[in-house]
mmCIF entry with sequence, helices, sheets and N, C-alpha, C, O atoms, coordinates in Angstrom:
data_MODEL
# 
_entry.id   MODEL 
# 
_entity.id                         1 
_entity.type                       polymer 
_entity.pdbx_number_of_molecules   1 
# 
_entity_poly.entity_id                      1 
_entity_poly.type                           'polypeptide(L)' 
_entity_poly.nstd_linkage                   no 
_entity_poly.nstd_monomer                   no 
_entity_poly.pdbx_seq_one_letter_code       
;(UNK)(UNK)(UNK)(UNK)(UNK)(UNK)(UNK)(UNK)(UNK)(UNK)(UNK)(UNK)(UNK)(UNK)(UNK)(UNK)
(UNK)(UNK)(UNK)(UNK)(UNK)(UNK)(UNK)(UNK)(UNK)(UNK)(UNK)(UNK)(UNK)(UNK)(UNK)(UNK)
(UNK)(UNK)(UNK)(UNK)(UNK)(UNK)(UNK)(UNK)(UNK)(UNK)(UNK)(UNK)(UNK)(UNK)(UNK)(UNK)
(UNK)(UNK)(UNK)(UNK)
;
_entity_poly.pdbx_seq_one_letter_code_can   XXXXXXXXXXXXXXXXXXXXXXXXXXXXXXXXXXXXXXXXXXXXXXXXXXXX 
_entity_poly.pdbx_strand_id                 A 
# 
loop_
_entity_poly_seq.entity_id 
_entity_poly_seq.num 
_entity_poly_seq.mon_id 
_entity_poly_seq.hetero 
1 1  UNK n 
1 2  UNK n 
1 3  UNK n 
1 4  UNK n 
1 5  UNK n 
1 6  UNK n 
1 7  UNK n 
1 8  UNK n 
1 9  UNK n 
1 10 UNK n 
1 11 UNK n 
1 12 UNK n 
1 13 UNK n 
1 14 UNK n 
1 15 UNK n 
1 16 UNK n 
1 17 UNK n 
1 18 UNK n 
1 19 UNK n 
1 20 UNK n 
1 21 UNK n 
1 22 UNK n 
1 23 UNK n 
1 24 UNK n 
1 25 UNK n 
1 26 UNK n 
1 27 UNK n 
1 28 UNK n 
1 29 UNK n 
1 30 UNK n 
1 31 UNK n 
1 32 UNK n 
1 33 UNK n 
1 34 UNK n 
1 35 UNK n 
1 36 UNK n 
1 37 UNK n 
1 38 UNK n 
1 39 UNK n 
1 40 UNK n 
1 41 UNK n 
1 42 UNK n 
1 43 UNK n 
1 44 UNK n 
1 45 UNK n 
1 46 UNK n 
1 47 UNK n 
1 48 UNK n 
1 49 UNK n 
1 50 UNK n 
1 51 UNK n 
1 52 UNK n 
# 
_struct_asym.id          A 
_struct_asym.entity_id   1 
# 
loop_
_struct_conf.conf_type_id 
_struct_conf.id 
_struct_conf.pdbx_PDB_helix_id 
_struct_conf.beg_label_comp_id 
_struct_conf.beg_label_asym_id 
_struct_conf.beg_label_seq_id 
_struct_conf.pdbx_beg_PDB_ins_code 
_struct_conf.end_label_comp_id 
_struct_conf.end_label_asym_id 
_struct_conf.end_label_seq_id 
_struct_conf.pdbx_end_PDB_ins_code 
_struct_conf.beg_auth_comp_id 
_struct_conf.beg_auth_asym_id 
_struct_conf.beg_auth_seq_id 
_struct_conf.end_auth_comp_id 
_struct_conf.end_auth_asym_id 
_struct_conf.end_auth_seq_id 
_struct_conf.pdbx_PDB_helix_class 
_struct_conf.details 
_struct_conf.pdbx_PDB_helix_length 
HELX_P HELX_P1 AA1 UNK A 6  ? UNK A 13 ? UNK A 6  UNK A 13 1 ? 8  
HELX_P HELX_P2 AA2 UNK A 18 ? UNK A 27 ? UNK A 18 UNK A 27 1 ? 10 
# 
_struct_conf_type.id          HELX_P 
_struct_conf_type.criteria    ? 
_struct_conf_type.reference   ? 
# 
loop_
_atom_site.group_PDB 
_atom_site.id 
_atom_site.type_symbol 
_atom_site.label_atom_id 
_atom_site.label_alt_id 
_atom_site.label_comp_id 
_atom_site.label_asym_id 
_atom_site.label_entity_id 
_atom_site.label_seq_id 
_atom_site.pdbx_PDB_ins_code 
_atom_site.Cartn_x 
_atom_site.Cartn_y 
_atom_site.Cartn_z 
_atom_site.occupancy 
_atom_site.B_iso_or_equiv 
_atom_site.pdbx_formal_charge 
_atom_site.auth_seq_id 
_atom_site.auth_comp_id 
_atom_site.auth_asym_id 
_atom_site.auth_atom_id 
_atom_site.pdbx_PDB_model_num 
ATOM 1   N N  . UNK A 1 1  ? -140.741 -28.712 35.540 1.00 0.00 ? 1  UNK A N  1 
ATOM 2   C CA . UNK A 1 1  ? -141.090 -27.554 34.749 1.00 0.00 ? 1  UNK A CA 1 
ATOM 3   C C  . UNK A 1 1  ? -140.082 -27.444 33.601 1.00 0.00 ? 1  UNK A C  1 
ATOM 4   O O  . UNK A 1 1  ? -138.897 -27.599 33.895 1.00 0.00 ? 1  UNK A O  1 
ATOM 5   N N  . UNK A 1 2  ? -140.351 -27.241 32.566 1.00 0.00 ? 2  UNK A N  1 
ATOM 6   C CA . UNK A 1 2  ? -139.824 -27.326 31.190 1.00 0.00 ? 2  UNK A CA 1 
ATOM 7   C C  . UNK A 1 2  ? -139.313 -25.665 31.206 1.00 0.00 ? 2  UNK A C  1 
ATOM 8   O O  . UNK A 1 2  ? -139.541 -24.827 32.079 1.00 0.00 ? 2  UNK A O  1 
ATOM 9   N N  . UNK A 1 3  ? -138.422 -25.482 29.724 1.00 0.00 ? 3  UNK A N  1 
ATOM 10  C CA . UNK A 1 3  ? -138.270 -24.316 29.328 1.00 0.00 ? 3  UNK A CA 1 
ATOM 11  C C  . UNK A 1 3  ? -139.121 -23.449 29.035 1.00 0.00 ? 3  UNK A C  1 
ATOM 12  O O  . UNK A 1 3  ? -138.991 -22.252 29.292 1.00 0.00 ? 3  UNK A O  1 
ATOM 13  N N  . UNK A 1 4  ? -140.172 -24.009 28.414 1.00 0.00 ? 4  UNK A N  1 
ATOM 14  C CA . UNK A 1 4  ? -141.303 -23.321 28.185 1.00 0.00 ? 4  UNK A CA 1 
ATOM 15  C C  . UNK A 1 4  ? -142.064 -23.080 29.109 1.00 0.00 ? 4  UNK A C  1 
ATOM 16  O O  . UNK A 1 4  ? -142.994 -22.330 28.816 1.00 0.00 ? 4  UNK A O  1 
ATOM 17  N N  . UNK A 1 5  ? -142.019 -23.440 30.137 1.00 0.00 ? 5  UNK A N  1 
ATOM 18  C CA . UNK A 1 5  ? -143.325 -23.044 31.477 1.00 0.00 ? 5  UNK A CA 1 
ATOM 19  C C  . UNK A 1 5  ? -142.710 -21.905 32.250 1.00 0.00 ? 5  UNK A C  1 
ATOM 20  O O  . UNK A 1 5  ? -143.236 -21.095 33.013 1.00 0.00 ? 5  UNK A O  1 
ATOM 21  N N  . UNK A 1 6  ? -141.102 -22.096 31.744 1.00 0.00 ? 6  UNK A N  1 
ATOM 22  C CA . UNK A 1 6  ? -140.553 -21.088 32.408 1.00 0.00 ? 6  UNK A CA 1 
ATOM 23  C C  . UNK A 1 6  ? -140.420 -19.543 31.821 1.00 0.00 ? 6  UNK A C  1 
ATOM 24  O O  . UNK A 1 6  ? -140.290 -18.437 32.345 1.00 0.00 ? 6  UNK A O  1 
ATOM 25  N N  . UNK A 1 7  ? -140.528 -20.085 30.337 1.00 0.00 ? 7  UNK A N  1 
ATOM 26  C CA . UNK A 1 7  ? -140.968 -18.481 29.445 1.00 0.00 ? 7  UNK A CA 1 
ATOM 27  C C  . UNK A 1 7  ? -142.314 -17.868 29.274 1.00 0.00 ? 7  UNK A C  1 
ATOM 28  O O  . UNK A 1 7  ? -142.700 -16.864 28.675 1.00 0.00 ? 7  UNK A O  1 
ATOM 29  N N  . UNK A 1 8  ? -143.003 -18.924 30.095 1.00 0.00 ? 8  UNK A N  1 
ATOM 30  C CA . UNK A 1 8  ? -144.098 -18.420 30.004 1.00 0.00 ? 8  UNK A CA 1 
ATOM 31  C C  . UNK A 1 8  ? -144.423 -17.020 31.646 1.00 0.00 ? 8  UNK A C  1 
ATOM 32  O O  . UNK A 1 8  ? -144.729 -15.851 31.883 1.00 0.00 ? 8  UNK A O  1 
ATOM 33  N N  . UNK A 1 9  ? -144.056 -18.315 32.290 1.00 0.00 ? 9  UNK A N  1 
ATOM 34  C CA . UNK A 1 9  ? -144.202 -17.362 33.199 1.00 0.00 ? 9  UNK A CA 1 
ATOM 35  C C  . UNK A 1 9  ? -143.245 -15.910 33.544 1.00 0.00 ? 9  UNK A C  1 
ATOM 36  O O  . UNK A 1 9  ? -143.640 -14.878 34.086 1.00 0.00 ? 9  UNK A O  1 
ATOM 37  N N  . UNK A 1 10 ? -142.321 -16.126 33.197 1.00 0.00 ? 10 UNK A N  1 
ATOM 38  C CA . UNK A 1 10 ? -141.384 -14.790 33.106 1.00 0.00 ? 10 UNK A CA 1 
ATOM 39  C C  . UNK A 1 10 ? -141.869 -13.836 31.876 1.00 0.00 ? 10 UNK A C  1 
ATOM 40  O O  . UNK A 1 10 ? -141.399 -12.701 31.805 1.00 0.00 ? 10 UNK A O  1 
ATOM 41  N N  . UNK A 1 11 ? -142.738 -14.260 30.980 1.00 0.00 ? 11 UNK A N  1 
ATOM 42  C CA . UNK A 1 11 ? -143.671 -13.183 30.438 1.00 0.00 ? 11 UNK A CA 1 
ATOM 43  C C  . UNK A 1 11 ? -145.030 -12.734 31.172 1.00 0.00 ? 11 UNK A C  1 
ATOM 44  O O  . UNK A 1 11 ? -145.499 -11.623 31.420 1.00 0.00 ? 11 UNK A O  1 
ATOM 45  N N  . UNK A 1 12 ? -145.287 -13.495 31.315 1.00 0.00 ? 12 UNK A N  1 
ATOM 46  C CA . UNK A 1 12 ? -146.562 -12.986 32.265 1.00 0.00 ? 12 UNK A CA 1 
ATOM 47  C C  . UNK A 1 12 ? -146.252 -12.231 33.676 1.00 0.00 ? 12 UNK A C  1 
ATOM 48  O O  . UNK A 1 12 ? -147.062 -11.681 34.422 1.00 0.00 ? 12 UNK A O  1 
ATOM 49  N N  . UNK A 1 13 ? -144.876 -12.363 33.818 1.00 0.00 ? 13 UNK A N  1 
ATOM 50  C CA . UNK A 1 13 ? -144.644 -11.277 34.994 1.00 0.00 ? 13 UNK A CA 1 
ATOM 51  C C  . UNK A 1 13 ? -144.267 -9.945  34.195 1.00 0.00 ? 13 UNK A C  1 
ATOM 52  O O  . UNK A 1 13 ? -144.776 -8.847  34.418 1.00 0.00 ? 13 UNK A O  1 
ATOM 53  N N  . UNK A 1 14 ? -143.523 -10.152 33.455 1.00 0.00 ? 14 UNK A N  1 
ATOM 54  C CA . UNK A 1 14 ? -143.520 -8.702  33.024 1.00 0.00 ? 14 UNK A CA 1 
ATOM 55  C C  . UNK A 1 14 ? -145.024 -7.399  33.227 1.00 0.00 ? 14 UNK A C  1 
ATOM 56  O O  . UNK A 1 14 ? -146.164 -7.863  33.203 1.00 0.00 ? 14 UNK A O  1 
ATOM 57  N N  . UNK A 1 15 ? -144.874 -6.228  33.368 1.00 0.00 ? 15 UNK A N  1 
ATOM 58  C CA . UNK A 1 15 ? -145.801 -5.015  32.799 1.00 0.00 ? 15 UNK A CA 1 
ATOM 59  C C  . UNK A 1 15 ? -146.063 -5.058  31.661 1.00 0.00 ? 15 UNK A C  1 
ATOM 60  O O  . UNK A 1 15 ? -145.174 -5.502  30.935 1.00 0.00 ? 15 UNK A O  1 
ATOM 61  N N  . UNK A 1 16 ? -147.569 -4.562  30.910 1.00 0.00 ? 16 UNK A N  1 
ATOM 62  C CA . UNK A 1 16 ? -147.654 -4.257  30.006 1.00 0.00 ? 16 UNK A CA 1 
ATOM 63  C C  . UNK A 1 16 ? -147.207 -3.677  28.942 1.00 0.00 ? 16 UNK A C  1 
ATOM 64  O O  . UNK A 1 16 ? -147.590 -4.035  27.828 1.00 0.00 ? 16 UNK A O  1 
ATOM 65  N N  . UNK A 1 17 ? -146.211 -2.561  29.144 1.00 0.00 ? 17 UNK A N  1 
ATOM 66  C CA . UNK A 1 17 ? -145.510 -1.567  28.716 1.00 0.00 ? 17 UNK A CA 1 
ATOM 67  C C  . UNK A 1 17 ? -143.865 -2.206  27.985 1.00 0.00 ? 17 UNK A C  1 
ATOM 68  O O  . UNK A 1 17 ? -143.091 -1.919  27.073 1.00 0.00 ? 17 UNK A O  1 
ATOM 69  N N  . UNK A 1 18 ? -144.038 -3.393  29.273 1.00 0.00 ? 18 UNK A N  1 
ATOM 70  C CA . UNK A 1 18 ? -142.749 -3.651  29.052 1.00 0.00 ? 18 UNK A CA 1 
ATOM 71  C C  . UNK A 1 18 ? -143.214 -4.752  27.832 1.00 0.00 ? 18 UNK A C  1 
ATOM 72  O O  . UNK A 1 18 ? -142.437 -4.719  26.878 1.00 0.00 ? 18 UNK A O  1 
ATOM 73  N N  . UNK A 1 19 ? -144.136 -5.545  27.715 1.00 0.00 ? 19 UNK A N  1 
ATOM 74  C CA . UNK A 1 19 ? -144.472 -6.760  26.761 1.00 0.00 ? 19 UNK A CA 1 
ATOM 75  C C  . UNK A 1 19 ? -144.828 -5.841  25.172 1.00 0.00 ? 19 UNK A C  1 
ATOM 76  O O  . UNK A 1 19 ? -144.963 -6.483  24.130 1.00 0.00 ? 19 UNK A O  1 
ATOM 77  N N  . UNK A 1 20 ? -144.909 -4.795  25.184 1.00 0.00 ? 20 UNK A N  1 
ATOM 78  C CA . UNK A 1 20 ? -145.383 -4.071  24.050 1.00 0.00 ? 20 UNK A CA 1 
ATOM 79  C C  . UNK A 1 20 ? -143.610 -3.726  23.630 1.00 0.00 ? 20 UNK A C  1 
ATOM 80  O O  . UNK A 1 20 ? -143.024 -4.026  22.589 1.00 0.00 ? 20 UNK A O  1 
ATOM 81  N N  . UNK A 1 21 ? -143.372 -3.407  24.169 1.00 0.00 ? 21 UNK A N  1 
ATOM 82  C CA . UNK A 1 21 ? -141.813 -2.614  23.904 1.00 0.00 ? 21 UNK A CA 1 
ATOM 83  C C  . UNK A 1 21 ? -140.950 -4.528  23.058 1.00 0.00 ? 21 UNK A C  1 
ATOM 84  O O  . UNK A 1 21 ? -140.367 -4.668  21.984 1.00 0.00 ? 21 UNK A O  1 
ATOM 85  N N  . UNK A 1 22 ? -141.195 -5.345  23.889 1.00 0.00 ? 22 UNK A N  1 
ATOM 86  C CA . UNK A 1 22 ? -140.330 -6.321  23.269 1.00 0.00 ? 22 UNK A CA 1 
ATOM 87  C C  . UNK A 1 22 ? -141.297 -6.734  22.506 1.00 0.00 ? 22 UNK A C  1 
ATOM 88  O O  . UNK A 1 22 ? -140.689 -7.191  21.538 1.00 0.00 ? 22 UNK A O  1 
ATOM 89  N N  . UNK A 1 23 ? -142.484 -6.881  22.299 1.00 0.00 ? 23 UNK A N  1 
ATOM 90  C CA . UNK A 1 23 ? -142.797 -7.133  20.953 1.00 0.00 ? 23 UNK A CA 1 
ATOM 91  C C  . UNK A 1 23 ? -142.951 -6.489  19.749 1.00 0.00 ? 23 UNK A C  1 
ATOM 92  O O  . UNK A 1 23 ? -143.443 -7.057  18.774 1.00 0.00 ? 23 UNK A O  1 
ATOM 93  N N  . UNK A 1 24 ? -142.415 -4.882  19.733 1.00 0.00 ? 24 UNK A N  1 
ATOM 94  C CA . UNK A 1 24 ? -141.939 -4.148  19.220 1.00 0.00 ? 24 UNK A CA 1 
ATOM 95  C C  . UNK A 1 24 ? -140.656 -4.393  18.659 1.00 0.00 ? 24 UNK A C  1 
ATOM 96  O O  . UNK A 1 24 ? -140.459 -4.535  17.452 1.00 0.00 ? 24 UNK A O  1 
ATOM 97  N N  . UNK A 1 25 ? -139.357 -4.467  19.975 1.00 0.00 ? 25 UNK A N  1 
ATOM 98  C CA . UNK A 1 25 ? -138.191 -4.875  19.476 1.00 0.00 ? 25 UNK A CA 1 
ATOM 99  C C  . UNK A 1 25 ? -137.971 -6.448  18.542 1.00 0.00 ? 25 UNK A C  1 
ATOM 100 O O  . UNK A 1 25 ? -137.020 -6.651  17.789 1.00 0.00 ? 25 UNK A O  1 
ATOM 101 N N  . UNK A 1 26 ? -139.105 -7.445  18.822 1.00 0.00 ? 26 UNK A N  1 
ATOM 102 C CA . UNK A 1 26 ? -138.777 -8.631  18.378 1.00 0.00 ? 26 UNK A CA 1 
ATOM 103 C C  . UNK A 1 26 ? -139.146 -8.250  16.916 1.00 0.00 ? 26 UNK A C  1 
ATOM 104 O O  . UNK A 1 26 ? -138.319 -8.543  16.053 1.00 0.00 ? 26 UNK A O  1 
ATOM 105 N N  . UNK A 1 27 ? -140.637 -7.444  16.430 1.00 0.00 ? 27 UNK A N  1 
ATOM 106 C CA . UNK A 1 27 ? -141.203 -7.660  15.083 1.00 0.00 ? 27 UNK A CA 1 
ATOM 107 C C  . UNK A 1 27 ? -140.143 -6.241  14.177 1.00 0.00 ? 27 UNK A C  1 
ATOM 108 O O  . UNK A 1 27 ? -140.160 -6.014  12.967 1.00 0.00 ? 27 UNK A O  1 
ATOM 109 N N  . UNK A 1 28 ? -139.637 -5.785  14.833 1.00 0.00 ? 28 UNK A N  1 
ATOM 110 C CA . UNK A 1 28 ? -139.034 -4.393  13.926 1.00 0.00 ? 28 UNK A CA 1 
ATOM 111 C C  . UNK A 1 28 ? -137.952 -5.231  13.124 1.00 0.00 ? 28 UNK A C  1 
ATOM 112 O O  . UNK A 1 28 ? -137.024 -5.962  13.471 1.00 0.00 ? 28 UNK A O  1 
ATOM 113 N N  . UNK A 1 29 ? -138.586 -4.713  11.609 1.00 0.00 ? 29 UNK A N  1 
ATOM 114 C CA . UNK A 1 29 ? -137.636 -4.859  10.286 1.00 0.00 ? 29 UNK A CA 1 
ATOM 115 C C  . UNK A 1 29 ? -137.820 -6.483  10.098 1.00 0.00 ? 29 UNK A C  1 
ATOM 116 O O  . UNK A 1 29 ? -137.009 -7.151  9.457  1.00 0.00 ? 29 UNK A O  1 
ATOM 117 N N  . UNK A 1 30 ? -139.221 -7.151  10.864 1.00 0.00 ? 30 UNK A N  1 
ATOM 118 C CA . UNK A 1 30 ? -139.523 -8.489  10.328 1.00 0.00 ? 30 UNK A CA 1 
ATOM 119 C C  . UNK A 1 30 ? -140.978 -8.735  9.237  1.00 0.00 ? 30 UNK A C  1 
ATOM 120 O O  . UNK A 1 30 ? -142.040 -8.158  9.474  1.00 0.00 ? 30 UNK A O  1 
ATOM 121 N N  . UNK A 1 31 ? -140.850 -9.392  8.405  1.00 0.00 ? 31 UNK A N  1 
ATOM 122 C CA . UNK A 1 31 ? -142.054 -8.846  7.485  1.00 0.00 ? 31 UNK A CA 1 
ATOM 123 C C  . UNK A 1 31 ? -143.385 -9.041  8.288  1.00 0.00 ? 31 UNK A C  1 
ATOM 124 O O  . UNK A 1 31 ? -143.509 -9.363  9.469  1.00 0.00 ? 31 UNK A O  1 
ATOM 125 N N  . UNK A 1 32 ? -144.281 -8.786  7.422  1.00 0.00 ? 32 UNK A N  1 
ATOM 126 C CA . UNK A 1 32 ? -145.638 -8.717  8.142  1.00 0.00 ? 32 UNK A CA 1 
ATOM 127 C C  . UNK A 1 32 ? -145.913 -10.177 8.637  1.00 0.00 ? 32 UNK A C  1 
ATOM 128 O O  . UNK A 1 32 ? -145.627 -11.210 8.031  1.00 0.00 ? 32 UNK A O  1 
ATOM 129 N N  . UNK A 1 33 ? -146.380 -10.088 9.565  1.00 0.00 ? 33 UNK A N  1 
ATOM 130 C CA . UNK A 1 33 ? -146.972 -11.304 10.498 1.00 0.00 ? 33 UNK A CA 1 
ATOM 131 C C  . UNK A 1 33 ? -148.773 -11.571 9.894  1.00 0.00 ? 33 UNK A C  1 
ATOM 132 O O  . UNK A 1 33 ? -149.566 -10.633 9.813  1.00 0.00 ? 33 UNK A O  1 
ATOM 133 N N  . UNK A 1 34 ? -149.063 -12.745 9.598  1.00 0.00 ? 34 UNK A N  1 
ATOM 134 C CA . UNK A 1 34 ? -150.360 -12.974 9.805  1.00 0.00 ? 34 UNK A CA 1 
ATOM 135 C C  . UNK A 1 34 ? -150.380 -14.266 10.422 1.00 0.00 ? 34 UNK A C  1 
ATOM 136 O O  . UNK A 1 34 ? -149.716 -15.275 10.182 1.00 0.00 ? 34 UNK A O  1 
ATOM 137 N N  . UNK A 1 35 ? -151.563 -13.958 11.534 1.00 0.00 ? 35 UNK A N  1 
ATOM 138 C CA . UNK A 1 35 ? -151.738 -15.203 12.669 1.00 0.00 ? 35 UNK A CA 1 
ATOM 139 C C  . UNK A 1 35 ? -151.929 -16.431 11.655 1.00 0.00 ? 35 UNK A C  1 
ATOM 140 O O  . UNK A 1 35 ? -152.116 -16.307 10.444 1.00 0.00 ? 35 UNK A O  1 
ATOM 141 N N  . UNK A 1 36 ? -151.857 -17.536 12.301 1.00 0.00 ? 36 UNK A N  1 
ATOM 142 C CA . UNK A 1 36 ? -152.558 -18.700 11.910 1.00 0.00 ? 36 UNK A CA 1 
ATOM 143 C C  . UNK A 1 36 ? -154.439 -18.887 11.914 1.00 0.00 ? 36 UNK A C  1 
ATOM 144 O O  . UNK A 1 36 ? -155.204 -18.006 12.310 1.00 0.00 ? 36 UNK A O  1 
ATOM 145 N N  . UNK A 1 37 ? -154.698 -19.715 11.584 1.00 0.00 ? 37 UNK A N  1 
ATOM 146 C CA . UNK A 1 37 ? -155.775 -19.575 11.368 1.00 0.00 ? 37 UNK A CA 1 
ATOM 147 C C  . UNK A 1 37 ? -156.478 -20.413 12.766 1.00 0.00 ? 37 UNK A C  1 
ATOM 148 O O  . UNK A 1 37 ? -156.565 -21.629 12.932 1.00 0.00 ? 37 UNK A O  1 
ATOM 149 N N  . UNK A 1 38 ? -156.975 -19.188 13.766 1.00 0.00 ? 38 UNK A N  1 
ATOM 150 C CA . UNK A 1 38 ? -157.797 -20.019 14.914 1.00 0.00 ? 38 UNK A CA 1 
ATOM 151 C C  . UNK A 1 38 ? -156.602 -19.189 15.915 1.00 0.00 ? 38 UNK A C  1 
ATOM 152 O O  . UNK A 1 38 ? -156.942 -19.146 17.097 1.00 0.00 ? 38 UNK A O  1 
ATOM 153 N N  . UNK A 1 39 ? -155.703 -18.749 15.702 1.00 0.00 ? 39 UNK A N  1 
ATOM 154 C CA . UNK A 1 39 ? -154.559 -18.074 16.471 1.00 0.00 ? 39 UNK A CA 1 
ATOM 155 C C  . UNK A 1 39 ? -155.116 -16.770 16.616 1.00 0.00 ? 39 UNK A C  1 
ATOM 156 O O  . UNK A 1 39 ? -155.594 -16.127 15.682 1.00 0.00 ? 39 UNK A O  1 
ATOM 157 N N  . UNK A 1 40 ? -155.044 -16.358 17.896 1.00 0.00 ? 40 UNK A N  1 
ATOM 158 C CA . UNK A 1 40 ? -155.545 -14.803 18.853 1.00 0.00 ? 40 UNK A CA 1 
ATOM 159 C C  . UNK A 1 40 ? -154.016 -14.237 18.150 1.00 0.00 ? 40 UNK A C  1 
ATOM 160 O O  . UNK A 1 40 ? -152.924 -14.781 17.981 1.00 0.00 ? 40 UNK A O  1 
ATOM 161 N N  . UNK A 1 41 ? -154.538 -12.934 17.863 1.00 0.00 ? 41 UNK A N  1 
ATOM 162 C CA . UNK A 1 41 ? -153.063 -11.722 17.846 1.00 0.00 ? 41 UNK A CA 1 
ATOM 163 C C  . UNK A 1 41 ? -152.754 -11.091 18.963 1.00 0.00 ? 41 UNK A C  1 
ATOM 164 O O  . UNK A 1 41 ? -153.466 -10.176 19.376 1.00 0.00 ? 41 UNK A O  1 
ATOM 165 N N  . UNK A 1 42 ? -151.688 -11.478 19.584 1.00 0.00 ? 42 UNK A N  1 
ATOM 166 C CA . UNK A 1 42 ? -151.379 -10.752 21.002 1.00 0.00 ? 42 UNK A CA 1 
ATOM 167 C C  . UNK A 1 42 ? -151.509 -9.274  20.991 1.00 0.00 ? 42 UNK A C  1 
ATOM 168 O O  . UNK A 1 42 ? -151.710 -8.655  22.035 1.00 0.00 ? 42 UNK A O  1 
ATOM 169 N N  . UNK A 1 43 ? -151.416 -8.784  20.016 1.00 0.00 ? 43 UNK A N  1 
ATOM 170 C CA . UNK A 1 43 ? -151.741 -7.231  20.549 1.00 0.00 ? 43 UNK A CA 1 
ATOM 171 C C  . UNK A 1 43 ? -152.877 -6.674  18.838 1.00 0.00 ? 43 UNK A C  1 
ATOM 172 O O  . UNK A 1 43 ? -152.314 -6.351  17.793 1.00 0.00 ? 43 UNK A O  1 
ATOM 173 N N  . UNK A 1 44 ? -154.104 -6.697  18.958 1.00 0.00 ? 44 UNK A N  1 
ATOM 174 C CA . UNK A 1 44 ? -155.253 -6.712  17.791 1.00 0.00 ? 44 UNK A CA 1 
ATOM 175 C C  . UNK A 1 44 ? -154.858 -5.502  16.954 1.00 0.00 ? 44 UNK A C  1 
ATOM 176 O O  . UNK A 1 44 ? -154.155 -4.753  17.632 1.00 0.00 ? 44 UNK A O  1 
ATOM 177 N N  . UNK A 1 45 ? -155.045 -5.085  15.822 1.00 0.00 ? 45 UNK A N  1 
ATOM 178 C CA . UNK A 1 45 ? -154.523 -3.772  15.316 1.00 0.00 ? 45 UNK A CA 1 
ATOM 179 C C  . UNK A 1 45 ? -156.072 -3.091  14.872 1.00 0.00 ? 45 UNK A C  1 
ATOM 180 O O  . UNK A 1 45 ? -156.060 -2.183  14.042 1.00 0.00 ? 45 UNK A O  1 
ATOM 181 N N  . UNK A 1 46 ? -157.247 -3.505  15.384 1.00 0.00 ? 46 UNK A N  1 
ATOM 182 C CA . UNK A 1 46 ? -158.462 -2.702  14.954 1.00 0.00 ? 46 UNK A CA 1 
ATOM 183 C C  . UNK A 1 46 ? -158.463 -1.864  16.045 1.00 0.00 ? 46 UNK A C  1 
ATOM 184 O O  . UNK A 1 46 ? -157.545 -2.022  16.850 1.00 0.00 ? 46 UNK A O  1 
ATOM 185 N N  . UNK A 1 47 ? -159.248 -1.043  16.251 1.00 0.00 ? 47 UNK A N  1 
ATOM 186 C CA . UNK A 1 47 ? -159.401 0.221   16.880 1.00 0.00 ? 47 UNK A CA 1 
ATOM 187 C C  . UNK A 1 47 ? -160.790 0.629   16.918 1.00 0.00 ? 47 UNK A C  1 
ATOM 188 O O  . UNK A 1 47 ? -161.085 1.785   17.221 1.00 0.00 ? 47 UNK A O  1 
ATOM 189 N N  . UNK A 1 48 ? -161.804 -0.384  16.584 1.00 0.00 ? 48 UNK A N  1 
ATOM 190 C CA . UNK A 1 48 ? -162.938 -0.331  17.506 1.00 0.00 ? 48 UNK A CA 1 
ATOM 191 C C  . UNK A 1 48 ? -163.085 -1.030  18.166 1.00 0.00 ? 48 UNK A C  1 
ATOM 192 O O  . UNK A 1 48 ? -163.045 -2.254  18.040 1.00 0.00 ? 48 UNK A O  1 
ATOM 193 N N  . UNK A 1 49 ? -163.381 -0.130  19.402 1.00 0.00 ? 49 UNK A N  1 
ATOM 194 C CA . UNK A 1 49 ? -163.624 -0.838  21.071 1.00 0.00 ? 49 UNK A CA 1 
ATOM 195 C C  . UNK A 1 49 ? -165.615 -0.888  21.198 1.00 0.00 ? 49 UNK A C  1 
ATOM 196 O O  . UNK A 1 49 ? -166.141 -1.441  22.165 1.00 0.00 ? 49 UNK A O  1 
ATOM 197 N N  . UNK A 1 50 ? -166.115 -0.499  20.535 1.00 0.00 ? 50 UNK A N  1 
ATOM 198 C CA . UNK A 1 50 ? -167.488 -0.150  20.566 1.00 0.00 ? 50 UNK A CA 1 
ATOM 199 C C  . UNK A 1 50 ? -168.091 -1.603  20.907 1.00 0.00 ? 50 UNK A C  1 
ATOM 200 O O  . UNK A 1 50 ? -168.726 -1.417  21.944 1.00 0.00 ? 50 UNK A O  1 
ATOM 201 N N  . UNK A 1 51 ? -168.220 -3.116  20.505 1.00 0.00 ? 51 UNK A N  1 
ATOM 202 C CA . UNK A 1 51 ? -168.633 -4.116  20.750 1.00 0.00 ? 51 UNK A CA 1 
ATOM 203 C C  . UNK A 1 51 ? -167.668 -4.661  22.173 1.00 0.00 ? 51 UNK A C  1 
ATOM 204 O O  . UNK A 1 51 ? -167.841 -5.806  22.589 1.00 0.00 ? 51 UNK A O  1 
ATOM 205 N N  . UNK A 1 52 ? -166.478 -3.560  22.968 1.00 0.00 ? 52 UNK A N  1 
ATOM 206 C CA . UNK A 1 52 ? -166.020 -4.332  23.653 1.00 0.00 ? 52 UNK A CA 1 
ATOM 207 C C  . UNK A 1 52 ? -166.844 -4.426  25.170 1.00 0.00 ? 52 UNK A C  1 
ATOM 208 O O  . UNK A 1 52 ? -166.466 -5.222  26.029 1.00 0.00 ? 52 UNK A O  1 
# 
């Protein structure tokens, strides 16, 4: 198991609450993020749920 299998899974144990809070602390005072192209946004910023 690599470094990375191991950050993976120690994120995926985290709570929700807690994965919002550090991706909060990681993006604060970093410029705007736009995904790559074909790249999911871990947390979506639209706010209609109506097609969900």
């Amino acid at each position: 198991m690599n470094a990375a299998d191991l950050a993976d899974i120690w994120w995926n144990e985290q709570p929700p609450e807690r994965r919002i809070a550090i991706h909060g602390w990681l993006s604060k005072d970093a410029p705007a993020h736009h995904p790559i192209e074909g790249q999911l946004e871990m947390f979506p910023t639209d706010t209609d749920r109506t097609n969900r």
